[in-house]
N, C-alpha and C positions, 0 to 999 in steps of 0.2 A: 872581522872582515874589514878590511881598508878602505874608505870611502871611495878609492879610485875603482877599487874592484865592482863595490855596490853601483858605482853610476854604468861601467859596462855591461853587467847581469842586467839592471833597467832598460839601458838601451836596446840589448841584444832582444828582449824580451818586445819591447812595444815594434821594434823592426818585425819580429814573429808577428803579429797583429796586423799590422798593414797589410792591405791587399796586394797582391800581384799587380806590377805596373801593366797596362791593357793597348795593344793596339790600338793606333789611332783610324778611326774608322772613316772611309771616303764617303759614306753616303750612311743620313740616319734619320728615317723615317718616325716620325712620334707624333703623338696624339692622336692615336688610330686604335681603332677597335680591329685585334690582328684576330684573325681565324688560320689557327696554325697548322690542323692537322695533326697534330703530337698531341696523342692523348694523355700523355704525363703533365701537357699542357697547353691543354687548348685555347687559351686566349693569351694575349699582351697586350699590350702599347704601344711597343716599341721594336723595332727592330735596327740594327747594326749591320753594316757591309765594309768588306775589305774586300780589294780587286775585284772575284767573280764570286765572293764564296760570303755565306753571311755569317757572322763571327759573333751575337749574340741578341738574344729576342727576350724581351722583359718588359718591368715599369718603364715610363721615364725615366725615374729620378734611377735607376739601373743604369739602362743607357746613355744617359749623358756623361756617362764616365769615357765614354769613346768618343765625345766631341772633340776637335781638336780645331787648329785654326784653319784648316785646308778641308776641312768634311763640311760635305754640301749636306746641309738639316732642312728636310721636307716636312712642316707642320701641316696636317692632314686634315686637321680642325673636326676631327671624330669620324671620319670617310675610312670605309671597311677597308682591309688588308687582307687577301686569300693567297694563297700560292699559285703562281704562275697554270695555267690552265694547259691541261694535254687531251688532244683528241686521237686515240687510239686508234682509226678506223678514218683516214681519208685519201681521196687521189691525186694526190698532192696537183703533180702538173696539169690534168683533168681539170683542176680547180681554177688554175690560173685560165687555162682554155676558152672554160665557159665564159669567164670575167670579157672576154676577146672576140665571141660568136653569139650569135643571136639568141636569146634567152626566151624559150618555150615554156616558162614556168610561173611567170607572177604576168600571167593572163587571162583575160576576163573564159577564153573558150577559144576553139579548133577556127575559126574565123581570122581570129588576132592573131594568130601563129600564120596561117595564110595571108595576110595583108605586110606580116612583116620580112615574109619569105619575098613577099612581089617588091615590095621595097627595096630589098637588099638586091634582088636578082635587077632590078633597072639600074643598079648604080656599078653591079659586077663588070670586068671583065668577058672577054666570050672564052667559052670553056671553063669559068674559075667555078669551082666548087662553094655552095654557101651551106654552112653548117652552123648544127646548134644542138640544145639539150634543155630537156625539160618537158617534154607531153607526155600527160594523163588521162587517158582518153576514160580512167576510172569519176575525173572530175568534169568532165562534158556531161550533156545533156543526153546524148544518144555515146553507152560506155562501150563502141565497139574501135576497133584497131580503125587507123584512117588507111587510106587507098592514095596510090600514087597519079588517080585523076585530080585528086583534090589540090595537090603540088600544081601538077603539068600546068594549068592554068596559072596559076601564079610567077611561074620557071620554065617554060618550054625547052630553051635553051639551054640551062646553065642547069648541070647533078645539085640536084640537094639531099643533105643527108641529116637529116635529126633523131637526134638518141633518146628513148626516151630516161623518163626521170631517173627509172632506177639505175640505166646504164646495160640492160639488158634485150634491149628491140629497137631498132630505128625504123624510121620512115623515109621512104624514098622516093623518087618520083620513076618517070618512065627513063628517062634520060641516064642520070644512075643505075639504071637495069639493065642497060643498052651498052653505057660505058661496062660494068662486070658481066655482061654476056650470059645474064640469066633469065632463062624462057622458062615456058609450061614443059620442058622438058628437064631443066635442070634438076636434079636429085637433091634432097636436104640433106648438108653435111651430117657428119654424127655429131648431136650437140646442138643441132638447132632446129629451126623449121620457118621455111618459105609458108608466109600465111599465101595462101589461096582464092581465087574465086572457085568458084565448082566445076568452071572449063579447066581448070587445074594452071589458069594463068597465073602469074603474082602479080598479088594484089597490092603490094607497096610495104605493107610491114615484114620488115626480118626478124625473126627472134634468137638470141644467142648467137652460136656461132655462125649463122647464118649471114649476121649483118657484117660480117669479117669477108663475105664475099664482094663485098660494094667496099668499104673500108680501107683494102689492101689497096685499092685503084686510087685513093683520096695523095695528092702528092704530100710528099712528108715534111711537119714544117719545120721554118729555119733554124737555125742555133740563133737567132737576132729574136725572133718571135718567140722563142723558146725562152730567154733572158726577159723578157717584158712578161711573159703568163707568167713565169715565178714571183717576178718583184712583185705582180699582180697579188699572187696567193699569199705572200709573205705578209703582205699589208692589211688583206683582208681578215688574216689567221691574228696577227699581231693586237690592231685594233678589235677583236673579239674578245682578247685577254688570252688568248691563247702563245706558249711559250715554245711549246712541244707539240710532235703531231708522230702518226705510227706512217708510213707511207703503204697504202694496203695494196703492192703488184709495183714494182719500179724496175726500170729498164737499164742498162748500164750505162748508156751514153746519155741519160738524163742527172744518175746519180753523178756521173763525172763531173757534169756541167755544173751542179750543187756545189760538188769540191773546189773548182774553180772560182765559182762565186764566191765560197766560205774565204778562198785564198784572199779575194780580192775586199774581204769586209764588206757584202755586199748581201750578205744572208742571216738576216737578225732574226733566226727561229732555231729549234732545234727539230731534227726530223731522226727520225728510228725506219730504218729501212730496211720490208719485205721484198724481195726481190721475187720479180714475175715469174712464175711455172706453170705452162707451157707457155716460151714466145711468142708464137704463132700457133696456133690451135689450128688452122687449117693445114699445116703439115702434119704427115701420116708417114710410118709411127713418130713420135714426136722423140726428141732428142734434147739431150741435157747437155751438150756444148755449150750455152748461154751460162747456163747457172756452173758447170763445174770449172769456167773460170773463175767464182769466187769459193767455190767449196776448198779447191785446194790453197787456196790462200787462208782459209779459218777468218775465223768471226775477225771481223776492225773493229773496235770501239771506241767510242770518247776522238775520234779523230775530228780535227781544226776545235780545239778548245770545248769538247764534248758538245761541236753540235751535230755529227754524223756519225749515227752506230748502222753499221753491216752487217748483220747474223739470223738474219728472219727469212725465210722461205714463203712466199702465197701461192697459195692454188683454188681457181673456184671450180666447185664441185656440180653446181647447180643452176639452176637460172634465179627468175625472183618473181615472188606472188604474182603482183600485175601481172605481169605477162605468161603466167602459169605457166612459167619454167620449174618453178623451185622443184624438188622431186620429193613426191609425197609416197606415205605408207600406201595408202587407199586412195582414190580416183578424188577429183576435183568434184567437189558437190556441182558447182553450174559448168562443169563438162564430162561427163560421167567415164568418157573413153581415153580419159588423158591425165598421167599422173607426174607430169612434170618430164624434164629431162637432165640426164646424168652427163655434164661435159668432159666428163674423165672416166675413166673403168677401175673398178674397184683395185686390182693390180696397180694401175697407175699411183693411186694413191697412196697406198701403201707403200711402194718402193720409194716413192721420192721421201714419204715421211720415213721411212728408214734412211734412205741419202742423208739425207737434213739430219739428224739423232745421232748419227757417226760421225758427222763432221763437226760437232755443236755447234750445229743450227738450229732457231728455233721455227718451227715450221707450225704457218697456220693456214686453215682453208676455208674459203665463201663455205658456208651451208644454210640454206634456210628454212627447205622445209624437212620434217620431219622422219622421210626415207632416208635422204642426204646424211642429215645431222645421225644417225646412227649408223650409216655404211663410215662416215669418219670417225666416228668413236670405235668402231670396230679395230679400223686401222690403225688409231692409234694407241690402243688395248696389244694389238698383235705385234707391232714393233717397240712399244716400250717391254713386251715381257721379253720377245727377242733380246734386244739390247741390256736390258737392265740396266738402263742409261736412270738417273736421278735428277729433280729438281730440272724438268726440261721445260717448264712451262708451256709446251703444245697451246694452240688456240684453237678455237674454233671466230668464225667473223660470222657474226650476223644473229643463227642459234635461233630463231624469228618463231619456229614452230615444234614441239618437242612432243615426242612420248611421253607420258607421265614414267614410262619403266627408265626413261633414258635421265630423267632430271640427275637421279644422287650420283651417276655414270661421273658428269662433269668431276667430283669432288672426290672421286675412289682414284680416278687418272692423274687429278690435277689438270686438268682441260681447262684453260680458260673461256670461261664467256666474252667475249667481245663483243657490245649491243651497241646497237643506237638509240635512244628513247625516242626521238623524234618520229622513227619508224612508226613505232608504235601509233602515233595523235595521227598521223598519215594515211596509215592502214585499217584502219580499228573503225570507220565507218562500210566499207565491204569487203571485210575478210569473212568475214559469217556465210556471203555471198559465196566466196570462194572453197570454203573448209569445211563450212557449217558450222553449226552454235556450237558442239560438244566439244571439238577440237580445238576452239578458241583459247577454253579454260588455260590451253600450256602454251599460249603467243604471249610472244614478250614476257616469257615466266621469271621478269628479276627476282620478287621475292622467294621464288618456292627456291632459285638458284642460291640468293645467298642465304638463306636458312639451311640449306643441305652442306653449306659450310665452306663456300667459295669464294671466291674474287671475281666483281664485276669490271672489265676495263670499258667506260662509255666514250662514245667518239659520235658523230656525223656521218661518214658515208659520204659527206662531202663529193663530186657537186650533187649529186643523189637530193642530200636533203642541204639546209645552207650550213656553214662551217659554223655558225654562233654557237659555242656550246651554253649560255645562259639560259634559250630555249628547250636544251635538252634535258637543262636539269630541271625547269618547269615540267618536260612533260613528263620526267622518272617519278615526281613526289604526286603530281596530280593525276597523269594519264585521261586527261583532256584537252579538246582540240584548241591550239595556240588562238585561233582569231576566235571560233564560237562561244570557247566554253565545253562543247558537247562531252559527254549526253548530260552533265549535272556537274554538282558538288559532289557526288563520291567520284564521280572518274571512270571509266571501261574496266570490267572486273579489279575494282578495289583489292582484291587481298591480293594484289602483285604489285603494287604500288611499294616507293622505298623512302627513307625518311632524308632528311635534307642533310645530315651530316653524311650517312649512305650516298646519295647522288652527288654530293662533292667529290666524294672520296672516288668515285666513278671516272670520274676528268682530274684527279689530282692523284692520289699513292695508288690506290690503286691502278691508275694506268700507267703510272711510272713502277710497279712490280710487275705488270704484265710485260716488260720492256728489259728485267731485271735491272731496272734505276732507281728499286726503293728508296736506296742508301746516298742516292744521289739529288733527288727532287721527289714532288711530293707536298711536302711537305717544309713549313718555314723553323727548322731548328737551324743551329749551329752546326757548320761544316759542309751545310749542304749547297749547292748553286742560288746566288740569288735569283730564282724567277720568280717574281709577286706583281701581282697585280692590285689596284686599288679602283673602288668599285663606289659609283654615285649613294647606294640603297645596302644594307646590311640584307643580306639575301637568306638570311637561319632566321629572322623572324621576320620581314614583312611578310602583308599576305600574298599568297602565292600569285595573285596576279602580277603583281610589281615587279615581279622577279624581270618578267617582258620588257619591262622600261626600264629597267635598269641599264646603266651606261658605264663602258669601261673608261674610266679619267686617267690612267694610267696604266704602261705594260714595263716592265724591266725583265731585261734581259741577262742575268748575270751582272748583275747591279747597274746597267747601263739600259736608263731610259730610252725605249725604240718606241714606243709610242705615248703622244699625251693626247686627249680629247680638247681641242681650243674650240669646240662649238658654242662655249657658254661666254 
């Protein structure tokens, strides 16, 4: 062999050996303890980004093969790495709302929410409406529904209307009863109930659809105020660590409004959008004009740079504990003649979740108590065997109280659970009250759900409960109360509790598979969107109180920081 031939065979040979030349990477995160989600490989160091997508997660001394002279290198100095956080379960514009009306929630008692109604009412307009969200009259002193004397004082003039926590009963004054024209003779739509005094007057609380008769009269706000609650929710969601959100009931000229802002670079979140069924709940019979202008368009997805998908249908089926709406098997232990109320009819639901199955849409519906939760799994038992439709991911929202017959139901359908944990630390001082001890064993059942072989998607409820999802996954691993503690170190029926890898996966792949975006976020591999967030406190082994102080120092958005923490 010719010495000229020997040095090409060398060459050709050590050129085989060399690595593939690598993308030069715009943004490279290192010296961080990453929490990947990929269980082929759960941890690194390091991660890699190009444009929106991340292009490779390792060592350091891995990664710095993607340095180049133009890649912005973030040294983390050993501050955690998770994937960008998704709250499955919020109402989106609801959220911005409250950020904008009076806040009935982080109040010492029924007093403070009077004193801030009188407030706002001397600074009002004549005739303007003051609203707000957030009374528990389960966390007062005396836990009964308030009355619309208690307003009148505060408001004589001016309707007030406050929603309570869950979003299922407001309070009104006399004035608001006067503007929607409802007397002791008015009749409770179907789906709610005008609480009462015994003269059969109203007494100020509406529950369900009931509060839709004062509501309708509330004038509708601006497209200008409507741009300011978003940017509100955006920033509230963003600096939570949150990337993604499910939107649980949205309207088409709010979605619109989204698109427009997406246009204008002015919506740094991702949103997954269920779309509201029925519109209006006080029209009889109700009509799918609303929704079959997006059925016959079929699913959007991935639209303005994958931050708005279209293919999810909501429907609430029921009311909510507090307000002993939810619809139960058996009568309410502390109201023995009252088993909740159904805001839909069994046909309604059905049919739309057949609508939704044929057009591939994913359809999901409120359910919370345990009557509810199995009239929907019927429903959707009887249109998946109709259809023989596949891989539909159906949900259920909420799921709060279960037959034990109905648990392994979830996982024979493929139903998704869709929970809140926070519920749970919210509820779990009088729901006993409510249901009785026996019946508690199946509230909030995460573990018995994901031992029967499921998928949990966790979210908020948002404004219901607050959008931080770090909260939530304190209260999935503990299931005790955020400020007390209560009732201990084991937590409210321990064997439903989940473990800290489980409760991520909750607000991260998992709820990005309930969404069909396993393959798109989730998780920090390669190829997937950069959404990460970086977090003051490694959150898989402190102790779980710490999780609460823990602070999000940074949100990326598809590798484009939208938020950083300058508090320190």
């Amino acid at each position: 062999m010719s010495r000229k031939i020997v040095l090409i065979w060398l060459a050709a040979g050590l050129s085989a050996c060399q690595p593939p030349p690598v993308e030069q990477a715009d943004l490279v995160l290192q010296n961080a303890h990453v929490v990947t989600m990929d269980r082929s490989a759960p941890e690194a160091e390091a991660i890699a980004v190009a444009g929106d997508r991340i292009v490779a997660v390792g060592t350091d001394d891995e990664i710095s093969r993607y340095i180049g002279d133009e890649t912005n290198v973030i040294d983390l100095e050993g501050q955690t790495v998770i994937p960008g956080l998704i709250d499955a379960h919020v109402h989106f514009l609801r959220l911005g709302n409250r950020l904008l009306q009076l806040d009935a929630r982080n109040v010492s008692g029924k007093d403070e929410i009077i004193e801030r109604v009188a407030d706002q009412a001397a600074q009002a307009e004549p005739g303007e409406w003051i609203q707000g969200r957030g009374w528990d009259q389960n966390r007062w002193t005396v836990k009964e529904f308030p009355t619309k004397e208690e307003l009148d004082g505060a408001s004589p003039d001016n309707p007030v209307y406050i929603v309570r926590v869950d979003g299922h009963a407001a309070w009104v004054n006399s004035r608001a009863l006067e503007i929607a024209g409802i007397t002791q003779d008015t009749e409770d739509p179907a789906g709610g109930q005008i609480i009462r005094y015994a003269s059969g007057e109203p007494a100020g609380t509406l529950v369900d659809n009931a509060f839709r008769l004062v509501s309708r009269h509330i004038p509708p706000t601006s497209r200008e105020q409507k741009r300011r609650a978003i940017a509100l929710a955006i920033e509230e969601c963003i600096s939570s660590g949150l990337t993604g959100v499910h939107e649980a009931g949205g309207y088409r000229e709010d979605i619109e409004l989204y698109a427009e802002m997406m246009e204008a670079d002015e919506f740094d979140l991702r949103i997954n959008e269920f779309l509201r069924w029925p519109t209006d709940e006080q029209t009889l019979p109700h009509t799918y004009e609303a929704l079959d202008y997006y059925l016959e368009q079929g699913p959007q997805v991935g639209l303005h740079d994958n931050r708005l998908t279209i293919r999810g249908i909501k429907m609430s089926i029921d009311g909510a504990m507090g307000s002993r709406g939810a619809a139960l098997l058996e009568p309410y232990e502390d109201d023995p003649d009252n088993q909740g109320l159904f805001r839909l009819s069994e046909d309604e639901i059905y049919e739309t979740i057949l609508r939704g199955v044929e057009a591939g849409f994913q359809v999901t519906t409120h359910a919370i108590g345990d009557g509810a939760n199995r009239v929907v799994l019927d429903a959707m038992e009887r249109a998946l065997a109709e259809t023989g439709a596949q891989d539909t991911r159906l949900r259920i929202e909420h799921a709060q109280v279960l037959h034990p017959d109905d648990v392994p139901r979830f996982a024979e359908l493929g139903v998704i659970p869709s929970m809140q944990p926070t519920h749970c630390t919210t509820d779990m001082n009088w729901i006993a009250s409510r249901i009785g001890e026996e019946r508690t064993e199946y509230a909030y059942a995460w573990r018995s759900l994901l031992d029967s072989g499921i998928r949990i998607a966790g979210g908020s409820d948002a404004p219901v409960e607050p959008v931080q999802p770090l909260p939530g996954i304190y209260a999935a691993i503990t299931r005790r109360d955020l400020e007390t503690g209560w009732p201990g170190p084991d937590g409210w029926h321990p064997e439903e509790k989940v473990t800290r890898e489980e409760a991520l996966r909750m607000f991260t792949l998992d709820a990005a598979y309930a969404a069909f975006e396993e393959d798109l976020k989730g998780s920090l591999e390669p190829g997937k969107l950069a959404d990460i967030v970086v977090l003051s406190k490694d959150i898989m082994t402190i102790p779980a109180e710490e999780i609460l102080t823990t602070d999000v120092l940074m949100t990326f958005l598809g590798g484009k920081l939208v938020y950083e923490n300058t508090s320190e």
